[in-house]
N, C-alpha and C positions, 0 to 999 in steps of 0.2 A: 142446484147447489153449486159454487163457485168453488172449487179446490185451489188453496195456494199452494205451491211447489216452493219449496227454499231448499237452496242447494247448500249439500254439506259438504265437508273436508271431511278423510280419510282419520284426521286424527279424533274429529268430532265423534264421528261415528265409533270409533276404537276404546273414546272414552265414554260413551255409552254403554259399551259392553266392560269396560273396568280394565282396561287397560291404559292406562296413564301414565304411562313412557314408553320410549324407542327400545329401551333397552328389555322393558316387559315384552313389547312386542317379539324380538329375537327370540327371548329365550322361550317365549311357548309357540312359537312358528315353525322354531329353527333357521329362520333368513337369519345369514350374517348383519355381526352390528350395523354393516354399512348401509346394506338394504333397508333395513329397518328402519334406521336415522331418515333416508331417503324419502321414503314412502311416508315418514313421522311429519316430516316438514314440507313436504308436497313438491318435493324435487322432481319422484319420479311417478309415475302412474299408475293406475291398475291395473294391469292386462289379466287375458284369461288366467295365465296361470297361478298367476298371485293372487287372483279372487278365489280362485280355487282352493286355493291354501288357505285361506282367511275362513272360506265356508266351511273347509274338512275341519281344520286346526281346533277357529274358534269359535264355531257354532253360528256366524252370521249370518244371515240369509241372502241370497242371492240379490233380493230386489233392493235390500239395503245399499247394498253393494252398488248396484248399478247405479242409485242415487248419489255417489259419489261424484264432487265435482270432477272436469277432466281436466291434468296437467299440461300447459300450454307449451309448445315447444320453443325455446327463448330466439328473441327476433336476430335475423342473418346481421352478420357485420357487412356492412361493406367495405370493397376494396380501399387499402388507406387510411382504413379507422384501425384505432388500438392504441395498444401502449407505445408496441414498435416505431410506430408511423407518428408520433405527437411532436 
């Protein structure tokens, strides 16, 4: 049997479980708005602790969790480039 793998976003997953906003998020987490929005739009990533939160908080499971895509860290500027530099 061939299993396909499709990778999800944090907020996919979040609205599976009935959470369907940044701001739902915060308030049964307890992560400030900011984080939340963060984590909402795929700014920032999941690391141990905030999976952990997500697992105590809101009941997720672990493996859900992991199946989360990972957030890429945005490409170096080089010397010269920018607003500064135009």
């Amino acid at each position: 049997m061939q299993t396909i793998v499709r990778s999800m976003t944090l907020k996919e997953l979040l609205e599976r479980h009935g959470i369907l906003a940044a701001s739902e998020l915060s308030r049964r987490t307890g992560l400030s708005r900011a984080q939340a929005y963060n984590l909402w739009r795929g700014k920032a990533g999941v690391g141990r602790a905030t999976m952990r939160l997500l697992h105590d908080r809101l009941g997720i499971s672990y493996d859900e969790l992991m199946d989360v895509d990972l957030v890429g860290r945005p490409p170096k500027r080089q010397p010269g480039e920018g607003p500064a530099h135009e």
